[in-house]
Backbone as CSV, one residue per row, in Angstrom:
resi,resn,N_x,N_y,N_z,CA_x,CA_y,CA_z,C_x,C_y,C_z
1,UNK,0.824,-1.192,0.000,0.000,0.000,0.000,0.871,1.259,0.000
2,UNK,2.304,0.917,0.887,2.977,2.636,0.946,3.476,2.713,-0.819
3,UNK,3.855,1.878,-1.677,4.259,1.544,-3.310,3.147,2.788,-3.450
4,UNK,1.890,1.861,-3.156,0.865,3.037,-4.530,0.623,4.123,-3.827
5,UNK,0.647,4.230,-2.815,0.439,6.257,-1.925,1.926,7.092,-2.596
6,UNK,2.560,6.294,-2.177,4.263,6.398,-3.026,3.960,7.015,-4.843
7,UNK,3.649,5.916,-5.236,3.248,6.449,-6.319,2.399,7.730,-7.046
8,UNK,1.187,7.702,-6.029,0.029,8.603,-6.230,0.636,10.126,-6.382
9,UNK,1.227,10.194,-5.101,2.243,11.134,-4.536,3.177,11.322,-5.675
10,UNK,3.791,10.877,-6.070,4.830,11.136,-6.739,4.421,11.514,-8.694
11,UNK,3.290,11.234,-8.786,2.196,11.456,-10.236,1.890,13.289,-9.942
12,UNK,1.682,12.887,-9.191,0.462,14.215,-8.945,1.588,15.341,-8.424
13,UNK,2.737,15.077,-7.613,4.064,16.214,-7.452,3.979,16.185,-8.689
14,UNK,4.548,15.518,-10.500,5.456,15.652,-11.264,4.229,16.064,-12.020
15,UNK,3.013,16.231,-11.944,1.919,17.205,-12.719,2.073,18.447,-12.258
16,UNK,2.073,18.597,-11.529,1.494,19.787,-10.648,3.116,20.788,-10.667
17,UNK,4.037,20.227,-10.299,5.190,21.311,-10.691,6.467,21.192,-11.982
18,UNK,5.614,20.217,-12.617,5.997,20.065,-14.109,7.633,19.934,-14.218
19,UNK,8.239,19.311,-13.796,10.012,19.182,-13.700,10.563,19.025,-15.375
20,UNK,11.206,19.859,-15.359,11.909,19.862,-16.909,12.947,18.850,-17.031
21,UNK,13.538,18.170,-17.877,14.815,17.779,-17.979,15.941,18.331,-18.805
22,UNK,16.846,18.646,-18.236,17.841,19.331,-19.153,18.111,18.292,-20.152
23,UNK,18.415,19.040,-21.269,18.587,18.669,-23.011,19.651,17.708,-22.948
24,UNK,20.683,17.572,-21.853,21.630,16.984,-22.089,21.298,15.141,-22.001
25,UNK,20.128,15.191,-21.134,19.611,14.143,-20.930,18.859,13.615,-21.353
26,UNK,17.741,14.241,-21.939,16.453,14.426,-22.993,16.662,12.873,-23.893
27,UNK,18.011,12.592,-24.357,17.731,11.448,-25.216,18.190,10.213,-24.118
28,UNK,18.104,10.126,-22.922,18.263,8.952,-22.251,17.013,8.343,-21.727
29,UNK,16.148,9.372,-21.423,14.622,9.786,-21.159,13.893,8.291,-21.239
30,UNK,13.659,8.759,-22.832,12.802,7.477,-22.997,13.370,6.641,-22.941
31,UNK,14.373,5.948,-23.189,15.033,4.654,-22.927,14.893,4.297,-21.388
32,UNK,15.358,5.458,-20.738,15.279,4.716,-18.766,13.682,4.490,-18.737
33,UNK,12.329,4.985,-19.387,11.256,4.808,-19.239,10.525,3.273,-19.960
34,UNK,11.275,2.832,-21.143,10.640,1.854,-21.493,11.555,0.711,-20.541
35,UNK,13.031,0.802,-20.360,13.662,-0.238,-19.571,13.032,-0.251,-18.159
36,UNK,12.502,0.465,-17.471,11.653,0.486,-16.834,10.511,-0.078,-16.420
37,UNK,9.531,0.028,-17.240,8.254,-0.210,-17.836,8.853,-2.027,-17.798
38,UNK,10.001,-2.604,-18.376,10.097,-3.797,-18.825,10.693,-4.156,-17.617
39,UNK,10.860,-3.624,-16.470,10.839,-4.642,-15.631,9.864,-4.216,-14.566
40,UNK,9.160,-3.349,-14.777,7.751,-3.526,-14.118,6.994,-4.519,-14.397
41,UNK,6.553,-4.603,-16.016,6.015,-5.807,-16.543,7.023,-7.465,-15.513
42,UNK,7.958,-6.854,-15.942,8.513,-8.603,-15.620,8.817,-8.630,-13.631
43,UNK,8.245,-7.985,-13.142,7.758,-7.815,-11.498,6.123,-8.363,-11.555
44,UNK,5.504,-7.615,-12.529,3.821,-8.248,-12.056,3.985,-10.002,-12.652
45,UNK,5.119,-10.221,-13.500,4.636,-11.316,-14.177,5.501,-11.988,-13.120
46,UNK,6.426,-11.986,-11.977,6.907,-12.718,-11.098,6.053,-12.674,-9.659
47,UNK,5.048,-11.550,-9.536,3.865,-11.521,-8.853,3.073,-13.049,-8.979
48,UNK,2.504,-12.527,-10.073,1.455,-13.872,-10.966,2.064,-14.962,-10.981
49,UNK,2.932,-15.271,-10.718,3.482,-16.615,-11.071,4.193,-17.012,-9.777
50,UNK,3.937,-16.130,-8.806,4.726,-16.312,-7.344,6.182,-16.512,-7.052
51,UNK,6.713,-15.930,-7.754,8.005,-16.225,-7.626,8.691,-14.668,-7.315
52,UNK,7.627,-13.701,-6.913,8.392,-12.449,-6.800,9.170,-12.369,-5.264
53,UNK,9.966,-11.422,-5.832,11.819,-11.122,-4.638,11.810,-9.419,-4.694
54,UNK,11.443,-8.836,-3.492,11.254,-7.367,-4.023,13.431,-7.327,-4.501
55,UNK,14.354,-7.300,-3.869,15.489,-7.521,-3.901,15.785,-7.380,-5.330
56,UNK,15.084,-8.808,-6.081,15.633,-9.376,-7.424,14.776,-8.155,-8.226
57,UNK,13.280,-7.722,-7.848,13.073,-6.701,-8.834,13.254,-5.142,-8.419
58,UNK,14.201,-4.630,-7.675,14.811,-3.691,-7.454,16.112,-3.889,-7.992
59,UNK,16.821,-5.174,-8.050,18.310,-4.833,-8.803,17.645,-4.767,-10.091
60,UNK,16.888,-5.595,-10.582,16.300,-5.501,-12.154,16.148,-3.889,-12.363
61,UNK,15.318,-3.669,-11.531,14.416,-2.280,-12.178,16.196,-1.095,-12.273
62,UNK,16.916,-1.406,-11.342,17.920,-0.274,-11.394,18.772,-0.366,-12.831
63,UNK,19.010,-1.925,-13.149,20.233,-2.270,-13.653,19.491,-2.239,-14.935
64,UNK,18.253,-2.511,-15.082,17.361,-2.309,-16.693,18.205,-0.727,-17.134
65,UNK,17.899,-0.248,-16.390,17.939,1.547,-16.611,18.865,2.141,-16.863
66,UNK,20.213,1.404,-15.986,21.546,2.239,-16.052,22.091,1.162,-17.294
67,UNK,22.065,-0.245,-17.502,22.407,-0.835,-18.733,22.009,0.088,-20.021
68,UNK,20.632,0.373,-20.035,19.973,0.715,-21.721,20.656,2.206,-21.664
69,UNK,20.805,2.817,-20.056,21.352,4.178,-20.705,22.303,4.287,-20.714
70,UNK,23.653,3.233,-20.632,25.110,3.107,-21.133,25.228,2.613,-22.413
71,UNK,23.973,2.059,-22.749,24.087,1.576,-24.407,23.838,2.764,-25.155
72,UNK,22.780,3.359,-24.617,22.538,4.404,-25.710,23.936,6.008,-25.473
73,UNK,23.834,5.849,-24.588,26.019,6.883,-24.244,26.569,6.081,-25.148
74,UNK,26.828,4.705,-24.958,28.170,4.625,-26.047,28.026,4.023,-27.506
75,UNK,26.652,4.773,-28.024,26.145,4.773,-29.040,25.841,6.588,-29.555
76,UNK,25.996,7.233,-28.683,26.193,8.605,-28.901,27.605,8.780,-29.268
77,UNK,28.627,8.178,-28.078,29.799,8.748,-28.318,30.627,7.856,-29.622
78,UNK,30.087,6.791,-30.312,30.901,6.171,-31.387,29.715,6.739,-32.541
79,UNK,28.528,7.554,-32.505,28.159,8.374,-33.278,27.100,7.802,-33.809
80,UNK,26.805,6.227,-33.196,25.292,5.811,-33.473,24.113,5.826,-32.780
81,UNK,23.961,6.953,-32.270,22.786,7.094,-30.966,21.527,6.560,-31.193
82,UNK,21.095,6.664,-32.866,19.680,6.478,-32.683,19.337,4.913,-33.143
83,UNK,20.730,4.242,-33.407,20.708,2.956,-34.082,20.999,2.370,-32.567
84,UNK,21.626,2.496,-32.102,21.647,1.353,-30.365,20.515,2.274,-29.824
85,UNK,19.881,3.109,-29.644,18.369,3.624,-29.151,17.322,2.840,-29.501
86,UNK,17.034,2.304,-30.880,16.367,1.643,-31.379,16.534,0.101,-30.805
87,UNK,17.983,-0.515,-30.985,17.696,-1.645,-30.895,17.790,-1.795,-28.926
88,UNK,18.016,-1.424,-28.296,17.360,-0.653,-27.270,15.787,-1.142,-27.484
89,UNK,15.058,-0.243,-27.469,13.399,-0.362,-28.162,13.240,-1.617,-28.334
90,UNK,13.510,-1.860,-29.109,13.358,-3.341,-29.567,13.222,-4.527,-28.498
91,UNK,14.366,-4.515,-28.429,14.526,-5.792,-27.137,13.932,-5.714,-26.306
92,UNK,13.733,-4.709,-25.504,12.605,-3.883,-24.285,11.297,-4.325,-24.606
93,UNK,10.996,-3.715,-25.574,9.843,-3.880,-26.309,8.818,-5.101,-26.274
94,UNK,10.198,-6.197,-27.069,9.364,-7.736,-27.180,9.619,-8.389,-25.834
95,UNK,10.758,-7.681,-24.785,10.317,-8.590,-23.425,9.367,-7.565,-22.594
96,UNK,8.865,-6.530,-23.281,7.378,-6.231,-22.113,6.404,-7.204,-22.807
97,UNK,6.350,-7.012,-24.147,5.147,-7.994,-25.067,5.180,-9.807,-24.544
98,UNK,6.214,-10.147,-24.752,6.561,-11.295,-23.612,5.772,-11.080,-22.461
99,UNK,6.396,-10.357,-21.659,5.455,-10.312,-20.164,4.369,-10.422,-19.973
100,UNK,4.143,-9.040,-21.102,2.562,-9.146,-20.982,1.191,-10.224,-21.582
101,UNK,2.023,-10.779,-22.516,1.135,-12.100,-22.705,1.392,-13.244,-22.047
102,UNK,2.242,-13.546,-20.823,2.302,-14.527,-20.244,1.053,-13.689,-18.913
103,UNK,0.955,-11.840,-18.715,0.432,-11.510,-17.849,-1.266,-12.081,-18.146
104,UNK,-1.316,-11.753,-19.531,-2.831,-11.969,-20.054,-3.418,-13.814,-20.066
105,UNK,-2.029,-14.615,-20.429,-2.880,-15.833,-19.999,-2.541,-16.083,-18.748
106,UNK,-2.154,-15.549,-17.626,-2.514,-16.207,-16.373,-3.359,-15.374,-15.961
107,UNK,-4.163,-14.238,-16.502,-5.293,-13.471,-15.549,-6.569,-13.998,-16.355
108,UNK,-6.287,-14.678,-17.718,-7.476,-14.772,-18.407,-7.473,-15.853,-18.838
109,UNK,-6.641,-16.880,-18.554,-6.293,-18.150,-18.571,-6.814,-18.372,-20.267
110,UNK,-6.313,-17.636,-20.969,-6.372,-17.355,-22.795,-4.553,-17.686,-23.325
């Protein structure tokens, strides 16, 4: 319960006084948000399946984030930012889609 007051709280601060991100960071953004997102997905799907470790999905959720945004740095600095950004995307991508259809047949047994 303190997660989602935690949360609520923390939605409604980042509406309400609108936090900018400096430009320098702007392209790490979305990447820490979908690596993110993909191990949220892969936390509810270790929920559902009982095998969740808050531990194992706190190193996940950190190490998703700082991995995809050292890929996409040393894809800036050898001058391919938006080609390791993408495949970035990608991989993220098909393991939330993963997740989430292992989430959909164990809630809908489909």
């Amino acid at each position: 319960m303190i997660a989602v007051i935690g949360l609520l709280v923390g939605a409604l601060v980042g509406v309400f006084l609108e936090p900018t991100v400096p430009s320098a960071l702007q392209p790490y953004l979305p990447i820490a948000v979908v690596a993110a997102l993909d191990a949220l997905f892969g936390g509810l799907r270790a929920l559902l399946d009982g095998m969740f470790d808050d531990r194992v999905f706190l190193v996940s959720f950190l190490s998703n984030v700082v991995v995809a945004a050292l890929i996409v740095f040393l894809g800036d600095q050898l001058g391919v930012g938006t080609q390791l950004s993408t495949a970035v995307v990608v991989v993220l991508g098909i393991r939330i889609f993963s997740n989430a259809a292992a989430i959909r047949r164990h809630l809908f047994r489909a």
